[in-house]
GUMINU-574400 format. One record per atom (N, C-alpha, C): residue number from 0; residue in one letter; y, z, x. Coordinates in steps of 0.1 Angstrom, whole numbers, plus 5000, padded with zeros to 4 digits. Each point is the difference from the previous one (the first is absolute). Layout:
BEGIN
NODE  nr rest   yy   zz   xx
NODE NUM    a    Y    Z    X
...
% end
This chain:
BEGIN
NODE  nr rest   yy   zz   xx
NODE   0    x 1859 8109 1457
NODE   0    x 4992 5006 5011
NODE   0    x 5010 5010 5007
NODE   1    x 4998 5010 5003
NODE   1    x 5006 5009 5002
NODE   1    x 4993 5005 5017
NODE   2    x 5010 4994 5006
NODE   2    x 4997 5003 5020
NODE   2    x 5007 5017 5007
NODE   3    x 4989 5005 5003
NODE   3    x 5007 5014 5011
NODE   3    x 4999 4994 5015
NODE   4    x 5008 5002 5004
NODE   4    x 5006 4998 5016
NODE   4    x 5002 5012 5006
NODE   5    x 4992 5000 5010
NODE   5    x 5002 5012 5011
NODE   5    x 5000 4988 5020
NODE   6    x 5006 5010 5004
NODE   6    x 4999 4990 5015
NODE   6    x 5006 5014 5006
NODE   7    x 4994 5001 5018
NODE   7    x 5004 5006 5008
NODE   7    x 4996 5017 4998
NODE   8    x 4981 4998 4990
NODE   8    x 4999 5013 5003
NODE   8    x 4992 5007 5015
NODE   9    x 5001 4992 5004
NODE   9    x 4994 5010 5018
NODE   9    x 4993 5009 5000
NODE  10    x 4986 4994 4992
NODE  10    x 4989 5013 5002
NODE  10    x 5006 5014 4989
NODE  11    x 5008 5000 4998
NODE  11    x 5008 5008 4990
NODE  11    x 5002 4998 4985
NODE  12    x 4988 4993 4995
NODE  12    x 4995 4994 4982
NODE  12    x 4999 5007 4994
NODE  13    x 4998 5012 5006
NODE  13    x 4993 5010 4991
NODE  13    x 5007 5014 4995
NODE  14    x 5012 4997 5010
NODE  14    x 5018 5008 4997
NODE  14    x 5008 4996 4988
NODE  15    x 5000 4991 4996
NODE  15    x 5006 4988 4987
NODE  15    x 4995 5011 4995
NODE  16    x 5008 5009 4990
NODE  16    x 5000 5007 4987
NODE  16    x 4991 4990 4993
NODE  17    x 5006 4991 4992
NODE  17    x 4993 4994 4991
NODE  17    x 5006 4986 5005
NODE  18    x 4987 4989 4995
NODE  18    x 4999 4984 4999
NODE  18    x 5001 4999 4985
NODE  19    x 5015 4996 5000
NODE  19    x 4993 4988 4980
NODE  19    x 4994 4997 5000
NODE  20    x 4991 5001 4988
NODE  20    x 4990 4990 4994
NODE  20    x 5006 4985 5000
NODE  21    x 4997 4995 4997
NODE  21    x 5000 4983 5000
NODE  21    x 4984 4990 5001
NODE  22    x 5004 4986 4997
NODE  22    x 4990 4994 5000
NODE  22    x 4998 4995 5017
NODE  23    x 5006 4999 5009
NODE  23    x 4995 4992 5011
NODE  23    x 5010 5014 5011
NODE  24    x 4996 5006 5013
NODE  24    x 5003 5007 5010
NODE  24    x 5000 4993 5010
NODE  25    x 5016 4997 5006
NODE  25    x 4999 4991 5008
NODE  25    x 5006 5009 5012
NODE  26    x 4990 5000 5014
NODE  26    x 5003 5008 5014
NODE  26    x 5008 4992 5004
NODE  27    x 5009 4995 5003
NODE  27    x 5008 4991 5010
NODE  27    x 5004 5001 5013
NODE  28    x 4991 5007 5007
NODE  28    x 4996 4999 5016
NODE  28    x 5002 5016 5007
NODE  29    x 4999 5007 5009
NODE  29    x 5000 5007 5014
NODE  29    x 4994 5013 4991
NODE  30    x 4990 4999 4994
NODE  30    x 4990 5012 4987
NODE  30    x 4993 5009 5011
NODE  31    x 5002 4994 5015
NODE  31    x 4992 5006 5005
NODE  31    x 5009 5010 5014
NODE  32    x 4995 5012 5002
NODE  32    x 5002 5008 5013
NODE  32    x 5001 4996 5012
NODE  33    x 4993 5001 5008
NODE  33    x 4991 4997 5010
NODE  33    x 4995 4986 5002
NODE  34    x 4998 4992 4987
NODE  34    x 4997 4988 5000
NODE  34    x 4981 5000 5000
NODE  35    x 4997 5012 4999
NODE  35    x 4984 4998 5002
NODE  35    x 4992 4991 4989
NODE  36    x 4983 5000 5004
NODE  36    x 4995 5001 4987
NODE  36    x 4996 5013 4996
NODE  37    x 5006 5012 5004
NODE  37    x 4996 5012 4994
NODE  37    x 5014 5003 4991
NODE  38    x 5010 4997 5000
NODE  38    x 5012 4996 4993
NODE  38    x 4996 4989 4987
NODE  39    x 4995 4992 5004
NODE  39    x 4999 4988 4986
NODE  39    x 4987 5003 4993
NODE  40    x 4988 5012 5004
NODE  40    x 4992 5003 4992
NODE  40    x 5005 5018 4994
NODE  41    x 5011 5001 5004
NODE  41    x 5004 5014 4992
NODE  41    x 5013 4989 4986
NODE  42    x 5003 4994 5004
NODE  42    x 5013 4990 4996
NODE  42    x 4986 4995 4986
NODE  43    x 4989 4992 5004
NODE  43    x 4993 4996 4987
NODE  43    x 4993 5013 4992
NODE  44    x 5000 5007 5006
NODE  44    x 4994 5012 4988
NODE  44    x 5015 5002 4994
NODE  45    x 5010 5006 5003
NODE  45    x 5010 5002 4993
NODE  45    x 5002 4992 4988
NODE  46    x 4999 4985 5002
NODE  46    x 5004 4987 4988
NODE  46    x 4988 5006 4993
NODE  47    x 4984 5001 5004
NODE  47    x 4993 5000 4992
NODE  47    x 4998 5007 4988
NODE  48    x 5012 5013 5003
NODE  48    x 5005 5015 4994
NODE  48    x 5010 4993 4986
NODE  49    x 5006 4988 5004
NODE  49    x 5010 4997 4991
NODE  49    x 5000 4992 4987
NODE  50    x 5002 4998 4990
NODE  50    x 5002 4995 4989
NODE  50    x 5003 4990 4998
NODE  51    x 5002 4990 5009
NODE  51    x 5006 4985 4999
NODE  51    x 4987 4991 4998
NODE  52    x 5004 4992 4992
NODE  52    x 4985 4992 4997
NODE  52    x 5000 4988 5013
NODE  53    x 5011 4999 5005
NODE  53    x 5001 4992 5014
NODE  53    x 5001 5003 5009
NODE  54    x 5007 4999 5015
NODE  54    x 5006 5006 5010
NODE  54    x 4998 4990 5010
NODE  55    x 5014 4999 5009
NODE  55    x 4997 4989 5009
NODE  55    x 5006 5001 5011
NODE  56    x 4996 5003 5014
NODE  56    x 5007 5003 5007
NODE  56    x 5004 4989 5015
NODE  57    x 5008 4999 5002
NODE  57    x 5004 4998 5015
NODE  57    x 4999 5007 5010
NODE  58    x 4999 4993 5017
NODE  58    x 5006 5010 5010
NODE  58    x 5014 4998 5003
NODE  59    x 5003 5008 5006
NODE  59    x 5013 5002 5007
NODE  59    x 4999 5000 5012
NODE  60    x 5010 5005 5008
NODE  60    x 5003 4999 5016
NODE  60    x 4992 5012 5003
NODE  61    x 4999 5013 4993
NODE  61    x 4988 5012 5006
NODE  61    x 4988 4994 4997
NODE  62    x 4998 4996 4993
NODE  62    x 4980 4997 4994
NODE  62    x 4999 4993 5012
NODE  63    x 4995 5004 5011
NODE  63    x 4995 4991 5010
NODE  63    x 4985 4999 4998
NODE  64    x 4991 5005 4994
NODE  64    x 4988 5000 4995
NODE  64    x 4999 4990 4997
NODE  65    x 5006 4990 4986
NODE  65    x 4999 4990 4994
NODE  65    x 5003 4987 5012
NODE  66    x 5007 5004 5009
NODE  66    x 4998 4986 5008
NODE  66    x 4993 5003 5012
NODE  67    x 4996 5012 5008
NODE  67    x 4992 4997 5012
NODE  67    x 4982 5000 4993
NODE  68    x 4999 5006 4988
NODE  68    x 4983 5004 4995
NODE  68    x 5000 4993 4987
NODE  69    x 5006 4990 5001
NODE  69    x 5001 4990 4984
NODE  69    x 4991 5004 4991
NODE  70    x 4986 4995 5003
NODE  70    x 4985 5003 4995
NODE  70    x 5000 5014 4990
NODE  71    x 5001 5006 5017
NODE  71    x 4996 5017 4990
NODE  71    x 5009 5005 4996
NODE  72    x 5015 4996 4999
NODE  72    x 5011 5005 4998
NODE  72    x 4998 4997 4980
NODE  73    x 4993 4988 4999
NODE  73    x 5003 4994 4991
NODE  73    x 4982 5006 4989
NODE  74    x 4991 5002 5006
NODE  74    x 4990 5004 4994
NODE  74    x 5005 5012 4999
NODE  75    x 5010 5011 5005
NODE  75    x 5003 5014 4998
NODE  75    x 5007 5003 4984
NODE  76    x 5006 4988 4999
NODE  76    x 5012 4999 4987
NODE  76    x 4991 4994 4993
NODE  77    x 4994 5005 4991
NODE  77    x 4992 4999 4985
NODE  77    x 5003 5003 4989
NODE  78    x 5007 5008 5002
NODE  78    x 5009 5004 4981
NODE  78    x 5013 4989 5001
NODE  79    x 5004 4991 5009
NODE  79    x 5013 4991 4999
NODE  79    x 4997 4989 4997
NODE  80    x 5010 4990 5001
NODE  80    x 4999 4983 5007
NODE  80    x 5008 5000 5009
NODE  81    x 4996 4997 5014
NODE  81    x 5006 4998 5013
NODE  81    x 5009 4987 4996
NODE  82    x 5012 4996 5002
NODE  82    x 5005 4990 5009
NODE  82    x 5007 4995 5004
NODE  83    x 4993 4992 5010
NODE  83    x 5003 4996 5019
NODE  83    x 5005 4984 4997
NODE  84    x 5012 4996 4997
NODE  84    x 5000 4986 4999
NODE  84    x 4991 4994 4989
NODE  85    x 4996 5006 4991
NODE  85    x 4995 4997 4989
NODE  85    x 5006 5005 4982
NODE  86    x 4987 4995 4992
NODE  86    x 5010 5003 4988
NODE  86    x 4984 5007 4992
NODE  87    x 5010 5004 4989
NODE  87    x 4989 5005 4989
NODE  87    x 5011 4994 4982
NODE  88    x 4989 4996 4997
NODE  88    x 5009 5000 4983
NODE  88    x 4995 5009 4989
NODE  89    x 5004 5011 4998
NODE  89    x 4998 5009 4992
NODE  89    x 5008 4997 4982
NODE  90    x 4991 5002 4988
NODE  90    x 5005 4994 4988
NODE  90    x 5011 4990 5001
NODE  91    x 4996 4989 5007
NODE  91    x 5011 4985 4999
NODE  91    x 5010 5008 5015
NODE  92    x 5009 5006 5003
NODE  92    x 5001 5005 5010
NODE  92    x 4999 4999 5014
NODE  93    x 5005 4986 5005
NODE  93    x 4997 5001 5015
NODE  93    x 5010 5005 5009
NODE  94    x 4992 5010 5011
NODE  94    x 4998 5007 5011
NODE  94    x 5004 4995 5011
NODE  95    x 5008 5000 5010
NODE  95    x 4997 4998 5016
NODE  95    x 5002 5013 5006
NODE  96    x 4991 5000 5009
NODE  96    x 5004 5010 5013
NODE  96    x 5005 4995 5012
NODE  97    x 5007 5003 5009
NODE  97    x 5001 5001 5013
NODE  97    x 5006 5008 5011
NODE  98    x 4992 5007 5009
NODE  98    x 5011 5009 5009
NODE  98    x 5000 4997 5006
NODE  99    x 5003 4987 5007
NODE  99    x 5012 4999 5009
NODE  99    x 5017 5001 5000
NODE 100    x 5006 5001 5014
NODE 100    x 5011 5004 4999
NODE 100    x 5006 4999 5016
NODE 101    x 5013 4997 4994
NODE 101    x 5006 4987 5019
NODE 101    x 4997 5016 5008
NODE 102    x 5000 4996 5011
NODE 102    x 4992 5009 5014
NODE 102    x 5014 5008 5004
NODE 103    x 4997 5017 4998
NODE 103    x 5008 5008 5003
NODE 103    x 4988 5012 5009
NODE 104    x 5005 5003 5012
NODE 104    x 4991 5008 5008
NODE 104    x 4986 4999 5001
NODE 105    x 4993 5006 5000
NODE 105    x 4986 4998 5000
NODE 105    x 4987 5004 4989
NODE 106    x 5009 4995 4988
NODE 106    x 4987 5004 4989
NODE 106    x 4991 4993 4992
NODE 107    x 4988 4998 4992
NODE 107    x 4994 4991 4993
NODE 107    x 5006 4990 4999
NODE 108    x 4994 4993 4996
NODE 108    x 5002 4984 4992
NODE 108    x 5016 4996 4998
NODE 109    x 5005 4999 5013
NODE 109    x 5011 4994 5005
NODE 109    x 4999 4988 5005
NODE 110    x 5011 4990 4996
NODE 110    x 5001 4986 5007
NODE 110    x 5014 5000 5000
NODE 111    x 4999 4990 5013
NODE 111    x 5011 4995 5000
NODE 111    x 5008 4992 4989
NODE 112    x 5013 4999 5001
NODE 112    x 5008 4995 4992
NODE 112    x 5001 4983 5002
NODE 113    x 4999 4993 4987
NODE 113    x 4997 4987 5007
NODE 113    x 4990 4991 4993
NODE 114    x 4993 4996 5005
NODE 114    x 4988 4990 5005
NODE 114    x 4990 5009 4993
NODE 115    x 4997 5010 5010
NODE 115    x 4987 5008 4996
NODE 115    x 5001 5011 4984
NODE 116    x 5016 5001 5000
NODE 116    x 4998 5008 4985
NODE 116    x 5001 4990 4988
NODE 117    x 5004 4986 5004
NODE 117    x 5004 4993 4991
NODE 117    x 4984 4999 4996
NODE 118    x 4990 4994 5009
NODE 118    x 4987 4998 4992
NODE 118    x 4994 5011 4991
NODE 119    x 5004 5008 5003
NODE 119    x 4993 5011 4987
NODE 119    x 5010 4999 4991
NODE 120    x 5011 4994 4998
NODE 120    x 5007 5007 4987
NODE 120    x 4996 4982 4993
NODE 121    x 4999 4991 5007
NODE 121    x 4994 4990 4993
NODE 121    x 4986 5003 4996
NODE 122    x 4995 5006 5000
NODE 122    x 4984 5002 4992
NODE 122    x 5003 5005 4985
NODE 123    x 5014 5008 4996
NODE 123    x 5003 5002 4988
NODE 123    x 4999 4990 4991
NODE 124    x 4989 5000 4991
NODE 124    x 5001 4991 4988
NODE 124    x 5016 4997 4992
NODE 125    x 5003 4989 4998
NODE 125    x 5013 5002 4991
NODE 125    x 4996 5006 4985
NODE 126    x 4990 4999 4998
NODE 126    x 4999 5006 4985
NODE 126    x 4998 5017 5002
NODE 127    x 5002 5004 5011
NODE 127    x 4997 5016 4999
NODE 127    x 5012 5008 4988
NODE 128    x 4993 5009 4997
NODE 128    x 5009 5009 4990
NODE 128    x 5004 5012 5009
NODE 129    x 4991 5008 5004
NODE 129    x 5007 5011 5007
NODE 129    x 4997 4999 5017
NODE 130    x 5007 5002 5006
NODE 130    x 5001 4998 5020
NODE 130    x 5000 5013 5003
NODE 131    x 4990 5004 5004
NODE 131    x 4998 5012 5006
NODE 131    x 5002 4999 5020
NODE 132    x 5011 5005 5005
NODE 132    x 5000 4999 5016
NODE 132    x 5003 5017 5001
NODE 133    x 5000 5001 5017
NODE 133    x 4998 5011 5002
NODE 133    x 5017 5002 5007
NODE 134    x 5007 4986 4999
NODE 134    x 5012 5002 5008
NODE 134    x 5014 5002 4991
NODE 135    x 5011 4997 5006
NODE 135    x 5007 5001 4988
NODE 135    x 5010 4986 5004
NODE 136    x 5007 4997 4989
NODE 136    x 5002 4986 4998
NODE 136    x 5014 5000 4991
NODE 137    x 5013 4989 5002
NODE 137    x 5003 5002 4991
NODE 137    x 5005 4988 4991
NODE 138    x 4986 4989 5003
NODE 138    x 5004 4986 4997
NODE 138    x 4983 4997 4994
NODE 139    x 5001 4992 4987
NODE 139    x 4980 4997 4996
NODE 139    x 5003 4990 5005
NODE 140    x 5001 4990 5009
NODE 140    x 4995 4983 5004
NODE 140    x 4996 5003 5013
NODE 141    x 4987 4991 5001
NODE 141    x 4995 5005 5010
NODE 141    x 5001 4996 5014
NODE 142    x 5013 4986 5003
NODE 142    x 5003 5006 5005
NODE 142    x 5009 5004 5009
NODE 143    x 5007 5008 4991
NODE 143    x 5007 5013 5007
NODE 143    x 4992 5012 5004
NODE 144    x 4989 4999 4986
NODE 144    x 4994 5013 5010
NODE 144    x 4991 4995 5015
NODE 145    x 4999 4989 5000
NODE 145    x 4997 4997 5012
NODE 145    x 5011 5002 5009
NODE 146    x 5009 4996 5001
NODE 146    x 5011 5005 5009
NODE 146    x 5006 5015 5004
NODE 147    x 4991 5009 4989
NODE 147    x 5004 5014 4998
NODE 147    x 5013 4999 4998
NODE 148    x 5007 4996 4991
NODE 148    x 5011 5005 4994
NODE 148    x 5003 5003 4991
NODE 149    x 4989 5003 4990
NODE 149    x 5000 5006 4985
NODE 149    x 4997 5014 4998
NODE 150    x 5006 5005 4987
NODE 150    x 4997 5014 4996
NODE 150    x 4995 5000 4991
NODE 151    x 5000 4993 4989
NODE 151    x 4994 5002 4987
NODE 151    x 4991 5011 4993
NODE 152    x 5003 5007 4992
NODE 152    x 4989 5008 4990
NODE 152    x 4989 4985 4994
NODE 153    x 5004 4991 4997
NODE 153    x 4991 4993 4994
NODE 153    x 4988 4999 5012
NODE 154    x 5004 4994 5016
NODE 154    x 4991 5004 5007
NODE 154    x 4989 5010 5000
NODE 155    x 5008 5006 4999
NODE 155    x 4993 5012 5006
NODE 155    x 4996 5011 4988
NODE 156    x 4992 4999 4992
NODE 156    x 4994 5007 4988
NODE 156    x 5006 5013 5002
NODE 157    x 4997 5006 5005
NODE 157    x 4998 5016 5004
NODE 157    x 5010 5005 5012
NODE 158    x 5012 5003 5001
NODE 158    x 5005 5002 5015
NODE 158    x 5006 5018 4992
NODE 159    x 4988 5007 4995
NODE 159    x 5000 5016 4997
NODE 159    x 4999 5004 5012
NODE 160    x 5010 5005 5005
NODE 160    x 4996 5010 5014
NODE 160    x 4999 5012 4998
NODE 161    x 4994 5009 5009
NODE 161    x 4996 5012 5001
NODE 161    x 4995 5000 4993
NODE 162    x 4988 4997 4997
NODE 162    x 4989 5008 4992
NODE 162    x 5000 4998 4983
NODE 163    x 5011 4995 4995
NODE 163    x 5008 5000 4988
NODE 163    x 4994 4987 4989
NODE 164    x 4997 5000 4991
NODE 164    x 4993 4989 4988
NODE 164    x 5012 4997 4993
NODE 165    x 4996 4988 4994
NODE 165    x 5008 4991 4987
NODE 165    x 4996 4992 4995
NODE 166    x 5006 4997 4989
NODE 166    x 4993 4994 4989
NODE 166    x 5007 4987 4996
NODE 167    x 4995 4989 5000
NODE 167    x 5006 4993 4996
NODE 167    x 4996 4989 4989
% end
């Protein structure tokens, strides 16, 4: 199975010279500008433009869409699979999403360090295959990343900044 990673395009998807082909397109959080739903329904036409027979995205700390308009944030995104603390298993293949991330200034789906981030990193199945977060990490047990003291690439699928894809 062959995964493309992109993360941190800001309304800006459509700058990417080119996305590899691959079997599964994984967003790994802040896809959006502004954080609108007029950002995440220009964000799902774009995927719907692309060649991946999957695609799966997270939010990040800009997508404020996905956490103050859950509903319609989430009926906007139709060519994806959202997820929010959840999984998908694609050909044998299990998925988690999560964007949270320990609380720095004032942006989306931030928690505290602790107590409150430890409960979401415990909802990770132990059997997951790939961890998709929107933060960066540099330890996989969960929990350190509850404590925020990890950096990991394994966490973190996709930590492509600027606008930038890969393949892995």
């Amino acid at each position: 199975m062959k995964l493309v990673c992109i993360s941190d395009t800001h309304s800006l998807h459509r700058r990417i010279p080119e996305i590899p082909d691959g079997d599964v397109l994984i967003h790994a959080g802040d896809s959006l500008g502004q954080g609108t739903l007029e950002n995440i329904e220009d964000l799902n036409e774009r995927l719907g433009t692309l060649p991946h027979r999957h695609k799966l995205v997270i939010a990040g700390n800009h997508d404020w869409a996905f956490q103050e308009t859950p509903e319609l944030a989430r009926q906007a995104l139709t060519n994806a699979i959202y997820l929010e603390d959840s999984g998908a298993e694609i050909e044998g293949v299990r998925f988690w999403g999560s964007p949270w991330t320990p609380t720095f200034m004032d942006w989306a789906f931030m928690l505290d360090r602790g107590e409150p981030l430890h409960c979401k990193w415990q909802l990770i199945p132990d059997n997951t295959d790939v961890l998709i977060t929107s933060a960066r990490f540099s330890a996989t047990t969960k929990s350190s990343m509850a404590s925020g003291t990890t950096s990991s690439p394994a966490s973190r699928v996709a930590t492509m900044a600027n606008s930038s894809a890969g393949v892995m």
